[in-house]
C-alpha positions in Angstrom: -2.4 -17.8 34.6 -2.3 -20.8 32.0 0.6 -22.0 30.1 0.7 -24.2 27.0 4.4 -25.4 26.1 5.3 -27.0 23.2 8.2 -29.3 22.6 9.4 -30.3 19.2 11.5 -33.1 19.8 12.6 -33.6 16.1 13.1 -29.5 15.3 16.6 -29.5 14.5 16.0 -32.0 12.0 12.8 -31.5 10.5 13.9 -27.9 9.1 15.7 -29.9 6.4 13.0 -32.4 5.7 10.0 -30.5 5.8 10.2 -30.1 2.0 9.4 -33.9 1.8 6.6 -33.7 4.1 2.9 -33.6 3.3 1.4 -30.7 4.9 -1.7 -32.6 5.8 0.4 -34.4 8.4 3.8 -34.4 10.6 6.5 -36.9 10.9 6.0 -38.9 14.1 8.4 -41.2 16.3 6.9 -43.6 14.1 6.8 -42.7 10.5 9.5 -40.4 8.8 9.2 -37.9 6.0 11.8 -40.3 4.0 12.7 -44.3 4.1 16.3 -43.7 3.9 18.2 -42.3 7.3 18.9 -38.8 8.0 20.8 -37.9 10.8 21.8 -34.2 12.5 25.2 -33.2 13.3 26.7 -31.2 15.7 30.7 -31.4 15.9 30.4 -34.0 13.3 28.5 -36.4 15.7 24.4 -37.5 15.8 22.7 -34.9 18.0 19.2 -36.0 15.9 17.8 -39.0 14.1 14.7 -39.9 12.1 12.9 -43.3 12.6 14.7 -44.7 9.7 18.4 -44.0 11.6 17.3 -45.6 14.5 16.3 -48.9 12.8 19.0 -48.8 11.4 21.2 -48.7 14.8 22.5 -45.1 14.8 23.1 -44.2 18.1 23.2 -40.2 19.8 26.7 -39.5 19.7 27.8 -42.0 16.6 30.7 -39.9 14.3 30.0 -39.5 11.1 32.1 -42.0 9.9 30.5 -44.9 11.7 26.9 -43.9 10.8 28.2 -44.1 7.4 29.1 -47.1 8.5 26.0 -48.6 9.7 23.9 -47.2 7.2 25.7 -46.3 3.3 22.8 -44.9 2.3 22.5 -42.3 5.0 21.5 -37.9 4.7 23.2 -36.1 7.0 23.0 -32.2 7.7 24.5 -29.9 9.8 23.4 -28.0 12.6 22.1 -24.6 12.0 21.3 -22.9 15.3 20.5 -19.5 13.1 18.1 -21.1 10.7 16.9 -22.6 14.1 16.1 -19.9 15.8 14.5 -17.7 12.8 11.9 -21.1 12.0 11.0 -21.0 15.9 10.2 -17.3 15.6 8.0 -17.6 12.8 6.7 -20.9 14.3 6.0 -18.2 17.3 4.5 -15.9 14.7 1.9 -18.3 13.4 1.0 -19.5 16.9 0.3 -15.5 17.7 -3.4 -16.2 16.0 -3.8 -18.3 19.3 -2.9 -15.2 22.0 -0.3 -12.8 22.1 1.5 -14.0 24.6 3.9 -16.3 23.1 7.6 -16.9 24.4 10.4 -18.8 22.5 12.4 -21.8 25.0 15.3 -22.2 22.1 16.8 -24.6 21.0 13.0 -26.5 20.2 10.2 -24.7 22.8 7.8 -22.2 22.6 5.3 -21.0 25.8 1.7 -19.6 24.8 0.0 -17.7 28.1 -3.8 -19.0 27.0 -5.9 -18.0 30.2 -8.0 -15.5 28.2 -8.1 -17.7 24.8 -10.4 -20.5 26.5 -13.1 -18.2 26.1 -12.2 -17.8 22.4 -11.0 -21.5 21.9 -12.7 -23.7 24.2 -11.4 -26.3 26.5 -7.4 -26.6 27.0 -7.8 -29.7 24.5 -9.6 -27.9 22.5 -6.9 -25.3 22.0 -3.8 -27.6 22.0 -5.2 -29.8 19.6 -5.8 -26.4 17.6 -1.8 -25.3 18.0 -1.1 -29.4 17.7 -2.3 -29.3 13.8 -1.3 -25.5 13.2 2.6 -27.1 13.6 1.6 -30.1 12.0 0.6 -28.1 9.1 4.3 -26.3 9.1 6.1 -29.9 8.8 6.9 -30.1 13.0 5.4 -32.4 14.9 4.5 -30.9 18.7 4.3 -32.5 22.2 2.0 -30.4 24.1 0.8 -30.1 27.4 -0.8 -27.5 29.9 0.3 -26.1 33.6 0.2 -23.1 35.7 3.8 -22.2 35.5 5.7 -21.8 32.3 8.6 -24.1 33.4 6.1 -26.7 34.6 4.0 -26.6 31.4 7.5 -26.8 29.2 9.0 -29.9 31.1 5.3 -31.9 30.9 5.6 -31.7 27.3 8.8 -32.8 27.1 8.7 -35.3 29.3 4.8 -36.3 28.2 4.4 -36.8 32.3 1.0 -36.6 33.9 2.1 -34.7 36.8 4.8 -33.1 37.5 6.0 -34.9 40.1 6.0 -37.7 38.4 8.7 -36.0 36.0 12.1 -38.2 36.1 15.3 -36.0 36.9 16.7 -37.4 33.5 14.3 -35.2 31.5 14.9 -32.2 33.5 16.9 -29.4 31.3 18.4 -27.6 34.7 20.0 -24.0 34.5 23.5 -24.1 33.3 24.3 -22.6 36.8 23.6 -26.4 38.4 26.6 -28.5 39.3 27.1 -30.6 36.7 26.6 -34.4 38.1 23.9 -33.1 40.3 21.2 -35.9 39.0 23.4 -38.8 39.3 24.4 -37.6 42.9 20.5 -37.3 44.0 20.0 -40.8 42.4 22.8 -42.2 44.7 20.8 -40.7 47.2 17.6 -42.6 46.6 16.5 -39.2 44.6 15.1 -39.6 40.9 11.6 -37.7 40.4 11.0 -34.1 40.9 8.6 -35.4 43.4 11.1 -36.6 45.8 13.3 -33.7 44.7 10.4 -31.0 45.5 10.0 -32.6 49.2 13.0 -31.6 50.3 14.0 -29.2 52.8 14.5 -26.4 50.3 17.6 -24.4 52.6 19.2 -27.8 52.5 19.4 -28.2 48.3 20.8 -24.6 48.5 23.5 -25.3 50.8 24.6 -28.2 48.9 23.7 -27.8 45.3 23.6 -23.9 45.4 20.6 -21.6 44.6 20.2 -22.1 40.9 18.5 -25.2 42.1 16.2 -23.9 44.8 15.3 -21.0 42.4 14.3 -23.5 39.6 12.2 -25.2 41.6 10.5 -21.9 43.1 9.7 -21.1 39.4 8.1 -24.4 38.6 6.3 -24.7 41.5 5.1 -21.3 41.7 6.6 -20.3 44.6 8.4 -17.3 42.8 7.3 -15.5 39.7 8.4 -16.4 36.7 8.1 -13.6 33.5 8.4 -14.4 30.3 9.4 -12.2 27.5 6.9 -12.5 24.6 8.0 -12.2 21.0 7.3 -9.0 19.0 6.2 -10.2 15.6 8.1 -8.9 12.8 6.8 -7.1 9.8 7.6 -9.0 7.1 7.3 -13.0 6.3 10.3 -14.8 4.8 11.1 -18.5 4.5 13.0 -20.8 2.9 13.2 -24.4 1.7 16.6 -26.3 0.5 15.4 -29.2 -1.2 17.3 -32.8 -1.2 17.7 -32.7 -4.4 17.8 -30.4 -7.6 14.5 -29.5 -9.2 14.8 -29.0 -13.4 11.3 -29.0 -13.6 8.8 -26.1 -13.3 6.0 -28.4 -12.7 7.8 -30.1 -9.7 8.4 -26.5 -8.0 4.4 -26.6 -7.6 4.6 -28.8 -3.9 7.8 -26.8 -2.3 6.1 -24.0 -3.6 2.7 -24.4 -2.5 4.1 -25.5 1.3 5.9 -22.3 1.5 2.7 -20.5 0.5 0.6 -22.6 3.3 3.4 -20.8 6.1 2.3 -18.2 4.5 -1.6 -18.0 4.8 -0.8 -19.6 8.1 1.5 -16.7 9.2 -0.8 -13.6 7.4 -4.3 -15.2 9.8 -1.8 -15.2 12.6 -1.7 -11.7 12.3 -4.7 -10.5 11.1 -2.6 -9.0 7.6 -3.1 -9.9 4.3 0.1 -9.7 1.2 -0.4 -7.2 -1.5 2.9 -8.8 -3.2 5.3 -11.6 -2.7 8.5 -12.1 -4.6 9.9 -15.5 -4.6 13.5 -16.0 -5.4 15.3 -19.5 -6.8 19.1 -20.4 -6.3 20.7 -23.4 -8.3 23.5 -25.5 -6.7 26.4 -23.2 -8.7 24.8 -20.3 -7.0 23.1 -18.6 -10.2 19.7 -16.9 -8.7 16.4 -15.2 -10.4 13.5 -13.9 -9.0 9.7 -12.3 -9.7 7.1 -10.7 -7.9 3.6 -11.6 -8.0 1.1 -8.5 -7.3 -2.1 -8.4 -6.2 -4.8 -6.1 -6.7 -5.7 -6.6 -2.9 -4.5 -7.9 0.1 -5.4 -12.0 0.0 -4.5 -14.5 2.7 -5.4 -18.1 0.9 -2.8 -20.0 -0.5 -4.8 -21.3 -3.2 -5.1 -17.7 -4.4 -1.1 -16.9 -4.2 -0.8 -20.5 -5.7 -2.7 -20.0 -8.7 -1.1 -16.6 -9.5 2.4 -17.4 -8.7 1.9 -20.5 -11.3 0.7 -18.0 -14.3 4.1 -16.2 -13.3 6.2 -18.8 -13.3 5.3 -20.4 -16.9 7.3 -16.8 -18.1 10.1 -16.7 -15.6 13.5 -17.6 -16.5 15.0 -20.1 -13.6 18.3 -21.9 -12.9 18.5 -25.0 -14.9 18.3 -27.0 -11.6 16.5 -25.2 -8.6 17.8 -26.2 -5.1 16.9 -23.3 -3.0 13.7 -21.4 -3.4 13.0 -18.4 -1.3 9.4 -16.2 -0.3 8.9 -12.8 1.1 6.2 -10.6 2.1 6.2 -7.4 2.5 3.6 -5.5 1.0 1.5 -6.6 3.7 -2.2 -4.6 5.0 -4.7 -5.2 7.4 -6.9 -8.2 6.7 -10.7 -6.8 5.7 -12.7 -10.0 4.9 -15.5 -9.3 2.1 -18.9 -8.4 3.7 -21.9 -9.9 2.7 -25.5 -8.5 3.1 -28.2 -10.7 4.5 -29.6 -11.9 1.3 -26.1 -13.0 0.3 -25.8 -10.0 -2.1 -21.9 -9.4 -1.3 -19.2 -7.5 -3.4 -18.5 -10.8 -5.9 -18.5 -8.2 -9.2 -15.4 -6.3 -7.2 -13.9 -9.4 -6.0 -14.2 -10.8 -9.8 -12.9 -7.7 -11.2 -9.7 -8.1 -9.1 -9.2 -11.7 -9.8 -9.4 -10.8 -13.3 -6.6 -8.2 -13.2 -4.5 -10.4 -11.1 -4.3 -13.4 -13.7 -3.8 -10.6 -16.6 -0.9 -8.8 -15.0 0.3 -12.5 -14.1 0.2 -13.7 -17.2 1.1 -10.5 -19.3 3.2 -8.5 -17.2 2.9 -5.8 -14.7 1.4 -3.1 -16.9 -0.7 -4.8 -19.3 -3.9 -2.8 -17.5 -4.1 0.6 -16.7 -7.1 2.2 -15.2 -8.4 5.9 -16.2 -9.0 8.7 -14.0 -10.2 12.3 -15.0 -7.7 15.6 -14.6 -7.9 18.7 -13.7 -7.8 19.7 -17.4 -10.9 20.8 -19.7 -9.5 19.6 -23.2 -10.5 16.5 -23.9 -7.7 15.2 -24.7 -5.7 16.2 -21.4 -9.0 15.7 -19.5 -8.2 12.2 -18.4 -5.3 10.3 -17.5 -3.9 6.5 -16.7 -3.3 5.0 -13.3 -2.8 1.5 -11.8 -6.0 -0.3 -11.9 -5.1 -0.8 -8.1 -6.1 2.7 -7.2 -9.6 2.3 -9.1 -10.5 -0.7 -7.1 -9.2 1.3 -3.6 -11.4 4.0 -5.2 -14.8 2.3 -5.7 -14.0 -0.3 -2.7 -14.3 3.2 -0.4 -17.0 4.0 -2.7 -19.2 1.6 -2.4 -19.8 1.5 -5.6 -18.9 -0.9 -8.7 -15.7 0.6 -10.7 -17.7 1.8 -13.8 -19.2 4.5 -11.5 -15.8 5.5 -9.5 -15.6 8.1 -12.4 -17.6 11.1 -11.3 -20.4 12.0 -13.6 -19.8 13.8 -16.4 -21.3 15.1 -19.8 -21.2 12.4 -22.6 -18.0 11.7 -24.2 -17.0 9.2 -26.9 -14.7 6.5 -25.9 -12.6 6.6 -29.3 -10.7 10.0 -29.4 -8.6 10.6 -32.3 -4.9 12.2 -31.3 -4.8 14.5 -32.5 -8.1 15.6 -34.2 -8.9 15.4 -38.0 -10.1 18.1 -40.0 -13.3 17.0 -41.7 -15.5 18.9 -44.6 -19.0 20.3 -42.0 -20.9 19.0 -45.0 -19.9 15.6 -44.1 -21.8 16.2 -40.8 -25.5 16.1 -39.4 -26.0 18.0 -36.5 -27.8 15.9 -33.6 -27.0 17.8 -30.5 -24.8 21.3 -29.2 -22.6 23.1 -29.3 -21.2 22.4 -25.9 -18.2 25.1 -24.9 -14.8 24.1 -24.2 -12.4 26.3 -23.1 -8.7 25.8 -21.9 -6.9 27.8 -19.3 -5.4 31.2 -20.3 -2.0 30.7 -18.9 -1.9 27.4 -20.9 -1.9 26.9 -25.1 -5.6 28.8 -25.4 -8.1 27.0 -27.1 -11.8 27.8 -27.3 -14.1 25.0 -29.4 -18.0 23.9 -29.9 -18.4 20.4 -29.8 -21.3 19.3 -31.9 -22.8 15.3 -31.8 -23.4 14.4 -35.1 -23.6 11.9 -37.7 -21.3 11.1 -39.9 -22.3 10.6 -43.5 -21.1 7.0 -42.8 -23.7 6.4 -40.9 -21.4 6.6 -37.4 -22.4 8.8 -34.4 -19.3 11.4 -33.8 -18.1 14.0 -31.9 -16.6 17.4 -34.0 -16.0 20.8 -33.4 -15.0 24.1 -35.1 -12.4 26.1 -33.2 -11.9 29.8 -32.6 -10.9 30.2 -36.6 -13.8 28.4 -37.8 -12.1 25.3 -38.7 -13.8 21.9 -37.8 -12.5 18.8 -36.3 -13.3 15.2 -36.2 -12.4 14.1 -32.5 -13.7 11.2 -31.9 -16.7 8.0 -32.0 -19.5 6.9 -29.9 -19.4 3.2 -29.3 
């Protein structure tokens, strides 16, 4: 087996600055997502700092107060170990597109088992370069490295060692189960990589520093088997962005907006789905909320696509006066079928238009500004065909085969103006062209019985007519 772990030394942290990142690149040790300080707390000291703190002379463990202190102009937030962990499952999500084998290490970890992705992927560079700029892209920047345990591929990427042995006992995370004081005790001894450590008689450690220690090293040596419980990817996409600052324009929504979209598209190819629907959801800073929904009339993946749609939307929605939280689910979600093309190129771009069409009018005009028609059960004419979303014609002719003009099965000519209801018209008026044609309704139902004629009107317009059962006739409708 191969493992890939991934470290992300600056997690805690970047979950509140990610809004402020570009997407085309992470924060690194040396360049931060903002020029002013921002520090994480935990019990109201530093746990985390960005590049800016630590010119400034924030130090791990500095209260609140004296950070303040050092720097007045300094962002702090508070740990969130539940908006933690959810990010580093979708993190895990996204990286699913990679192998299915993929393990969170909480607090900031994640293990991939990639042994039958190389084939797929390439080299091991190739691949953690891949999952290197798939995090990047999220706003997290990712120390990576590759071994044949899980525990050893975790701690080289933490530590950016070479070899493991190499790795100093400062940078080891032990189990919780280790006596605490154990590294400074093996340093007095002469003791400080896991080099040194590993060399020694392994009965010996046990006796002194107990058998959480021998185990651990068992498990990254691979002496003892180590499992790894992979994740089991939910089935719907949500995520979330507070922003720094309140947003009072709509134009300004576009870049928080369009990152959320790219975790999107990122998470949807990680597994294989495409979103029928999203519905995003905005909260000001007094707590007032609104939402909308953006449908689609198929699954998509691209963010560009979402983007564009969830911009016609949003010139008509009704948001707080100043946005600081904005929201986006996915839960409509189906299998991803990418559009097949024939050899000569000739692909299904009239059904793929059609839909693009129908998404920027229900986008832009509501939800049931188009209808589509399909025929009944019914011989009347005027019962003989009813409305349904123009979803289910597209479903209908992409099964088909065949363009949605034709998803109607074939029927004898009918004119595309009906009048409701008919209008009794002088027969003199009329020239017969064609008929009669014999409609009948059901017995059980309101009997009718008429002959349809086509015939010219005497102004000159093509029409349909008929004369019922008492001899009366009917103007029903025009030809086009």
């Amino acid at each position: 087996m191969l493992w890939l772990g991934v470290h992300l030394p600056d997690f805690g942290l970047e979950i509140f600055t990610r809004e402020a990142t570009p997407q085309t690149h992470a924060v690194t040790s040396h360049q931060s997502a903002h020029t002013s300080p921002r520090v994480l707390l935990q019990e109201n000291r530093v746990v985390l700092r960005n590049q800016a703190a630590i010119q400034a002379g924030i130090s791990q463990g500095t209260t609140l107060a004296t950070a303040h202190s050092i720097a007045p102009d300094l962002t702090h937030h508070h740990r969130d170990t539940a908006l933690e962990h959810a990010r580093l499952q979708l993190l895990a999500e996204t990286l699913y597109q990679f192998t299915s084998q993929v393990s969170l290490q909480p607090p900031n970890g994640l293990l991939l088992e990639i042994s039958g992705s190389l084939r797929l992927f390439g080299t091991t560079i190739d691949l953690s370069n891949r999952v290197r700029l798939q995090c990047e892209a999220l706003g997290h920047r990712a120390l990576i490295s590759t071994d044949k345990t899980p525990l050893a591929a975790l701690l080289l990427a933490r530590s950016q060692a070479s070899r493991i042995d190499a790795v100093s006992l400062h940078q080891v995370q032990w189990p919780a189960s280790v006596p605490p004081g154990m590294t400074e005790q093996l340093a007095n001894m002469g003791i400080h990589t896991l080099g040194a450590l590993l060399k020694l008689p392994q009965g010996e450690l046990a006796h002194r520093f107990g058998v959480a220690l021998t185990d651990f090293l068992s498990r990254l040596s691979g002496k003892r088997p180590d499992p790894q419980s992979a994740i089991e990817p939910s089935e719907t996409f949500i995520s979330a962005l507070h922003l720094p600052n309140p947003i009072n324009s709509k134009d300004a929504l576009r870049f928080p907006m369009s990152r959320l979209l790219g975790e999107l598209q990122a998470w949807l190819v990680g597994r294989q789905l495409g979103a029928e629907r999203t519905r995003w959801c905005f909260t000001s800073g007094n707590g007032r909320t609104a939402s909308f929904e953006v449908a689609l009339s198929a699954a998509q993946q691209r963010r560009d696509a979402f983007l564009e749609l969830t911009c016609l939307k949003l010139e008509g929605a009704d948001l707080p006066d100043d946005v600081l939280n904005l929201e986006l689910k996915a839960d409509a979600l189906a299998p991803w079928l990418p559009a097949n093309t024939s050899l000569f190129g000739e692909g299904s771009s009239g059904q793929s238009s059609l839909g693009e069409l129908l998404n920027h009018l229900r986008a832009r005009m509501g939800e049931r500004s188009c209808s589509g028609v399909r025929s009944a059960t019914s011989h009347p004419p005027e019962h003989a065909w009813l409305t349904v979303p123009p979803d289910d014609m597209l479903g209908l002719a992409q099964k088909a085969g065949k363009a949605v003009e034709h998803a109607l099965p074939k029927a004898p000519t009918r004119p595309l103006w009906l009048f409701d209801p008919a209008k009794p018209i002088d027969p003199d008026a009329l020239v017969i062209l064609r008929g009669p044609e014999r409609i009948q309704g059901a017995w059980w139902d309101s009997f009718i019985q008429r002959d349809y004629y086509v015939a010219r009107h005497k102004n000159g317009a093509e029409c349909w007519a008929y004369v019922d059962q008492h001899r009366h006739w009917y103007l029903h409708g025009y030809f086009a």
